[in-house]
LOTI-503347 format. One line per 8 residues: number of its first residue (from 0); their letters; for each residue x, y, z of C-alpha. Coordinates in steps of 0.1 Angstrom, whole numbers, plus 5000, padded with zeros to 4 digits. Each point is the difference from the previous one (the first is absolute). Last residue first. Example, Ala and Ser with C-alpha at 12.3 -4.5 7.8 and 13.67 -1.06 7.14 Angstrom:
1	SA	5137/4989/5071  4986/4966/5007 .
//
This chain:
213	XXXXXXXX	4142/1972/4967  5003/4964/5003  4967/4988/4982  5014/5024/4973  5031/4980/4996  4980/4967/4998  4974/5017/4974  5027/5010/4977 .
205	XXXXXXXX	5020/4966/5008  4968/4981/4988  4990/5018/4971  5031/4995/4983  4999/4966/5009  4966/4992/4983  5014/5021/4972  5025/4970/4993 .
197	XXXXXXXX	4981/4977/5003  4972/5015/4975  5032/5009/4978  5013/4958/5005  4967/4987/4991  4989/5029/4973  5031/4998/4978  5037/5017/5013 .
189	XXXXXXXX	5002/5040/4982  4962/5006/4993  4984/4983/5033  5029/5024/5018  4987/5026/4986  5025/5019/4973  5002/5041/5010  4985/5032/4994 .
181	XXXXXXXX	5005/5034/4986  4984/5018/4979  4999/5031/5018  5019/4996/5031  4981/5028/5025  5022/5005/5029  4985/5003/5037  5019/5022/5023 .
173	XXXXXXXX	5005/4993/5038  5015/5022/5026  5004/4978/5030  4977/5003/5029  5028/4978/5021  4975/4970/5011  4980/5005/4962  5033/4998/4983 .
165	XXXXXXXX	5013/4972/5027  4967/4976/4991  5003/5009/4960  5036/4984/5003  4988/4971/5021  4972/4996/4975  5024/5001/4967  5025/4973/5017 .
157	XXXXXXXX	4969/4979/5000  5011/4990/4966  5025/4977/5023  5002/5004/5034  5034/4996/5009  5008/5034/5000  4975/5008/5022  5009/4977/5021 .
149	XXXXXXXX	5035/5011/5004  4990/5036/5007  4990/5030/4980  5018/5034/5014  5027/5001/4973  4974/4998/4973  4983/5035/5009  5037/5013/5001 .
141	XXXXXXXX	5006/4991/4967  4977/5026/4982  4975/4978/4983  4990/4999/4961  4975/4974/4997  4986/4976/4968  4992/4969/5018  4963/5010/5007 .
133	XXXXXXXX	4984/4983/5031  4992/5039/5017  4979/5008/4969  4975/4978/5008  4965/5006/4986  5018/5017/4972  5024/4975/4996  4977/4975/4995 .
125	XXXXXXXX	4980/5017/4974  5028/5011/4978  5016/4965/5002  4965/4987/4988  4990/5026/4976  5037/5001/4979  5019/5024/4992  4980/5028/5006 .
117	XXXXXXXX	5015/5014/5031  5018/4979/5026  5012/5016/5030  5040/5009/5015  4998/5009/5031  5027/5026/5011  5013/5007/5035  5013/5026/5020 .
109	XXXXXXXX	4989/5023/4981  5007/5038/4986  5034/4997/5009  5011/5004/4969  5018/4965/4990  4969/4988/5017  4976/5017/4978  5022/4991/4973 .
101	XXXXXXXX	5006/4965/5000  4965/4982/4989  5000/5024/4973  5038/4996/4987  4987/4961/4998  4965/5012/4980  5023/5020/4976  5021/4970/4991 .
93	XXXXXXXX	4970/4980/4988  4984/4973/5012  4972/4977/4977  5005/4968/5018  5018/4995/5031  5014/4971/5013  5027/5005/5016  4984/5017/5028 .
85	XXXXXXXX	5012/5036/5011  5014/5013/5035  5017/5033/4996  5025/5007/5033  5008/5035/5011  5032/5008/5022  5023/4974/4980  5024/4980/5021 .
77	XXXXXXXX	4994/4970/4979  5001/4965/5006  4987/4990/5033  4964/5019/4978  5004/4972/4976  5000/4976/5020  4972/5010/5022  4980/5003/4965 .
69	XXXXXXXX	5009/4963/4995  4988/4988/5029  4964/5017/4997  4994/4984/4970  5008/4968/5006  5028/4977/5010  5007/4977/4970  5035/4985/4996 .
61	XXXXXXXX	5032/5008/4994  4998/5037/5001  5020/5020/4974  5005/5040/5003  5000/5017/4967  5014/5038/4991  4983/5014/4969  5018/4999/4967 .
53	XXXXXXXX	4968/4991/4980  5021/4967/4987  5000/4993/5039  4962/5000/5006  4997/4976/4972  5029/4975/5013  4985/4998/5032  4962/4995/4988 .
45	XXXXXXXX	5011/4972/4978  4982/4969/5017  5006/4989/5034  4996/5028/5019  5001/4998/5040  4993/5036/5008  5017/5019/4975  5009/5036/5017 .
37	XXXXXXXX	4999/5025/4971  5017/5036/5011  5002/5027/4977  5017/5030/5016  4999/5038/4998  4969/5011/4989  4994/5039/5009  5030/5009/4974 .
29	XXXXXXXX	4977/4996/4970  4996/4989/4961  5022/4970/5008  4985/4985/5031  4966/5002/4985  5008/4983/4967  5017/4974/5026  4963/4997/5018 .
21	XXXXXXXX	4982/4996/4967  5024/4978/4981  4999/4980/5034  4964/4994/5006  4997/4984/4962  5030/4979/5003  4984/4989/5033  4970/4984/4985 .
13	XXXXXXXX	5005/4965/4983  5034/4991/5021  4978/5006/5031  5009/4970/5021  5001/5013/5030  5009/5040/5007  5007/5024/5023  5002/5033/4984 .
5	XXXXXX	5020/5029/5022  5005/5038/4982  5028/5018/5020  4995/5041/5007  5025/5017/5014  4999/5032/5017 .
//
């Protein structure tokens, strides 16, 4: 089985250093990580460049398409049987939380792995505890993808619902992963309160869109 690690990513020339040493240090020390796969979404600062000078492989999309999009790419491009789904933007991850998310899968102990906050940081732990289901750090056997649709695909961080919609549909296997330490930049930190507030705003509407429609 192969194993390809997929990181869409916008803008994150601040943070995906960071996500990469971890997932590459993970690649290196074993054979259950195959591929590194960084799908930049519409970048216009030095995201591209960074995720090259970690050696992982780099799609380019000319403009912004969202989340959701960008995972689709990746996934048209790679044949690998499990797919790892991680943020760029990370903070605190180590290479032993990425061989964590990928072993109960690798196994065949799950189906699928959530990847949950602990102790980083009291708001990210909080809201991924009261929804685990919305976290962005997944390890999915790549059948479960092949059966989403076109609008799920296309519905942006409601891609999260729609895959916690066909887990619940097909009484999938699903283990939770403690990430110790980990948590990531919010998006008031990493673009200013207007634009984060904007920005979460939207977030919040394609999550409740998608689960209006499930």
């Amino acid at each position: 089985m192969n194993t390809t690690a997929i990181i869409p990513a916008y803008n994150e020339e601040n943070n995906i250093g960071y996500v990469l040493n971890a997932v590459m240090k993970a690649k290196q020390s074993s054979d259950i990580l195959t591929d590194v796969l960084v799908v930049s979404d519409g970048s216009t600062d030095r995201t591209v460049d960074i995720a090259w000078s970690y050696g992982a492989r780099v799609i380019e999309l000319t403009k912004n398409m969202g989340k959701s999009y960008a995972m689709k790419t990746g996934l048209d491009n790679t044949d690998a049987s499990i797919i790892l789904f991680l943020d760029a933007d990370l903070i605190g991850l180590k290479p032993e939380h990425v061989i964590n998310l990928i072993i109960p899968v690798y196994e065949d102990i799950a189906d699928m792995t959530l990847g949950i906050f602990y102790s980083g940081r009291s708001l990210t732990d909080l809201a991924q505890r009261l929804t685990p289901f919305l976290t962005g750090q997944q390890t999915v056997k790549r059948w479960i993808l092949d059966m989403l649709n076109n609008e799920d695909w296309s519905a942006g961080y409601g891609i999260e619902v729609a895959l916690s919609y066909y887990a619940r549909k097909c009484n999938l296997r699903i283990m939770e992963v403690p990430l110790f330490n980990v948590t990531h930049i919010i998006k008031e930190e990493k673009l200013g309160l207007t634009r984060g507030m904007a920005a979460r705003m939207k977030m919040y509407w394609e999550i409740a869109r998608k689960i209006n429609r499930t």
